[in-house]
N, C-alpha and C positions, 0 to 999 in steps of 0.2 A: 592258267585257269580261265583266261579271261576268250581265249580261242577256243578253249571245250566249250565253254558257255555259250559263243556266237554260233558255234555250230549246231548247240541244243535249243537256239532260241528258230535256226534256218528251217530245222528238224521238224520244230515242235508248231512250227507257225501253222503246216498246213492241217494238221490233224487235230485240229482241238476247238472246237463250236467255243465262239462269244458265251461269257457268264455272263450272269443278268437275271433269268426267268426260267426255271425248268415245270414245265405242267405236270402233276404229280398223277392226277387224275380227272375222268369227266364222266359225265350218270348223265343220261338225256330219256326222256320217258315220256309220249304222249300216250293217250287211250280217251275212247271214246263208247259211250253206247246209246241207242235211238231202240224206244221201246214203242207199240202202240197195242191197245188192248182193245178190240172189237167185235164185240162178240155177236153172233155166234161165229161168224168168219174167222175172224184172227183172236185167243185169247192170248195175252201178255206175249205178245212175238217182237222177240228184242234180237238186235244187229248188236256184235259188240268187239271191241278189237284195244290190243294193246301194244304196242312198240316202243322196247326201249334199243340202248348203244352206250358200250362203257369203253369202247376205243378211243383212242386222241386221234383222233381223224376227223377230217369232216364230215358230217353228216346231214342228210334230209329225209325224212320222212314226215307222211301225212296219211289219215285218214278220213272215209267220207261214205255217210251209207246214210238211206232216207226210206224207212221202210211206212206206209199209207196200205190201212185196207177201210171197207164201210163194211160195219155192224148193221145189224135187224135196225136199227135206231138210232142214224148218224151215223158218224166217220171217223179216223185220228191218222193223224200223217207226224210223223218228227223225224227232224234232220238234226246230223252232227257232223260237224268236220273239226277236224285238229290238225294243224301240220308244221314244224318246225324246221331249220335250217341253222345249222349251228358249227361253229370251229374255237379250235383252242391252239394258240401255237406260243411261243416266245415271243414273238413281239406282240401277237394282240390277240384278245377273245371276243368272239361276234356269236350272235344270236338274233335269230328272228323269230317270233312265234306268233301262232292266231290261231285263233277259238271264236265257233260258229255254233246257236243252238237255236231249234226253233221248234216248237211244237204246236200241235193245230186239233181242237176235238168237240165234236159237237155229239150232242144226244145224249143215248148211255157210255159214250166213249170214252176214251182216255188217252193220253200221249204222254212220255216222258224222254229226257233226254239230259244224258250227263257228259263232261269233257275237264281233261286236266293236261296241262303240258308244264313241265318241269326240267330246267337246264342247268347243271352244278359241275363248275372245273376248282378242281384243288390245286395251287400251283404258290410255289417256293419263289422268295426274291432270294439270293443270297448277298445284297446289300437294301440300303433304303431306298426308297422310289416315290417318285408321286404316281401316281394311276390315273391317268386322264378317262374321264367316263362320259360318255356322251348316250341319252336314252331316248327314244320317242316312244308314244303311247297313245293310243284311244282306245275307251270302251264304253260300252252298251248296254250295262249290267253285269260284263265279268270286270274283272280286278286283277292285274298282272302287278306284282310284285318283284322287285331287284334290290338287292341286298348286296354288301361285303361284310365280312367279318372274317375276323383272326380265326384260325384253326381250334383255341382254347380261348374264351371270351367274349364279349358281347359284341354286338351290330357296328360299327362306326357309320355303316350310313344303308339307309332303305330307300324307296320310291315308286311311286306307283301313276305316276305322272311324268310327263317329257321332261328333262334337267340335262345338266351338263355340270358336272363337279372335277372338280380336282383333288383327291386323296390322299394326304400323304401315310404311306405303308412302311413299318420297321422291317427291317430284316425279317423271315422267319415265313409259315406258310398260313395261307390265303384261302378263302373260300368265296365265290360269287356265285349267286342264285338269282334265277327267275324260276317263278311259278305262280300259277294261276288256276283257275276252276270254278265251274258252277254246274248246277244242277237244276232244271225245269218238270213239272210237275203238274199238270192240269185235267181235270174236266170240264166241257163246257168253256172251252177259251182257247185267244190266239195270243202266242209271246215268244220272242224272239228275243235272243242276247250275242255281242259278239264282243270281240275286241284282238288288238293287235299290238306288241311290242317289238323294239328293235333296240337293242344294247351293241354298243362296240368300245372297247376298252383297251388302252395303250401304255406303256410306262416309259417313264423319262428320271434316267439315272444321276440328270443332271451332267457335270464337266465329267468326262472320261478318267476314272481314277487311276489309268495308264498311264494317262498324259500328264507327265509330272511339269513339263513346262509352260504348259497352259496357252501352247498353242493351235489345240484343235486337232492336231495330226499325233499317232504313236507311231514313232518313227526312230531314225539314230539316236537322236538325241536324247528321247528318254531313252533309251535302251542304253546310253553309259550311263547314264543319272541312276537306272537302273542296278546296272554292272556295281558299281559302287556301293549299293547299300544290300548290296546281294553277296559281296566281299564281306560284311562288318555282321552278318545275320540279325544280332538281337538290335531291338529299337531301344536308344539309349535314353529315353524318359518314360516309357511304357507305364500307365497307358495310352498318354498323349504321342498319338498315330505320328508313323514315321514316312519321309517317301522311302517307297518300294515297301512298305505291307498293305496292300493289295486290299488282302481280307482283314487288315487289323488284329490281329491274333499276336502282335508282336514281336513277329519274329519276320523278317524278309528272306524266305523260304524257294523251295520248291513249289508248294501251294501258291506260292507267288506268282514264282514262274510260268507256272501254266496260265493264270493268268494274262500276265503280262503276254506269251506268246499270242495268246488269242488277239489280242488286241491290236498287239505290232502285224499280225495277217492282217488284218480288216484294215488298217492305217487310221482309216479318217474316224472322227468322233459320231458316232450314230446321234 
């Protein structure tokens, strides 16, 4: 057994990505619209545009339109721009976004101008993690928002100002949001709003749960330490975790094993 096993560990090392963080999903959505009303030239002539992206990919998009005409009686000019930048992978999630509005109108005029950008990835620990967050922010009159919460459950942490936390997350699946928006609205006035966010987010799974001797490296040695408790399957005080169950389910399995291969690929402790 113990030679099938070394060949199913040589086998399995290279085909099998590190557990840790699978991204379940991500929604990315900005939109924008710049409206001005000038009559008799221009009535309610609005610019207006929406872009979203539900791939795990990275992605960038923006938008940027400023449409100005003069009425019989003054003028209105409004700009909007939106534009995001954003990724989701197993090691970390990043986001950058900004929101621009400004509108300008004199006489019988009017301007308007609205902007929303919103970024949400769904992603699974399959053990416990802290999640390092690191956030920067300024605004002008808009409000970006960043949030985590459990899949089912309330908030554990919001922000809408620059921070850097530390979270610790249970097992199970995650949600992290930005979003942000405002809406300008005038006659007779000039008003401009803007603002900027940048989130980057990391997880530390703490000691290598492969590395059963706690030297930093998944190498021979745990793989007999392994070999051994993968001979005896069930963990003999269950539920107080045994080495070599991996996933803790109580049993030092194949579920294990694939684990444990991934790990013994990679060698060193991330």
């Amino acid at each position: 057994m113990f030679a099938k096993f070394a060949f199913a560990i040589a086998f399995a090392a290279g085909s099998v990505a590190l557990a840790g963080v699978t991204i379940s999903s991500t929604s990315r959505a900005i939109s924008g619209t710049a409206c001005v009303n000038a009559p008799p030239t221009a009535s309610n002539w609005c610019e207006t545009d929406t872009k979203t992206n539900s791939v795990v990919e990275p992605w960038t998009a923006s938008i940027s339109f400023g449409p100005s005409a003069a009425g019989a009686i003054g003028a209105a000019s409004s700009v909007t721009q939106v534009a995001q930048t954003s990724d989701a992978t197993p090691s970390s999630l990043q986001a950058s976004v900004t929101m621009y509005s400004f509108v300008q109108a004199s006489g019988t005029c009017s301007a308007s101008s609205s902007v929303t950008n919103d970024y949400q990835v769904l992603f699974h620990l399959d053990r416990d993690a802290d999640m390092l967050i690191s956030v920067s922010a300024s605004n002008d009159g808009i409000a970006f928002r960043a949030s985590v919460a459990p899949l089912v459950g309330s908030e554990i942490y919001s922000t809408q100002i620059a921070d850097t936390e530390t979270l610790s997350l249970t097992a199970g699946t995650w949600k992290l949001l930005i979003s942000g928006g405002r809406s300008l609205s005038c006659v007779q006035c000039f008003s401009s709003v803007s603002a900027t966010m940048s989130l980057a987010a990391s997880f530390d799974f703490g000691p290598c749960p492969a590395d059963f001797n706690g030297d930093t490296f998944v190498d021979d040695n745990d793989f007999v330490i392994f070999a051994a408790a993968y001979n005896e399957l069930i963990c003999p005080d269950f539920p107080t975790p045994c080495t070599g169950d991996i996933n803790q389910d109580g049993y030092v399995d194949d579920a294990d094993f694939v684990l444990f291969a991934a790990a013994y690929n990679e060698l060193i402790c991330p």
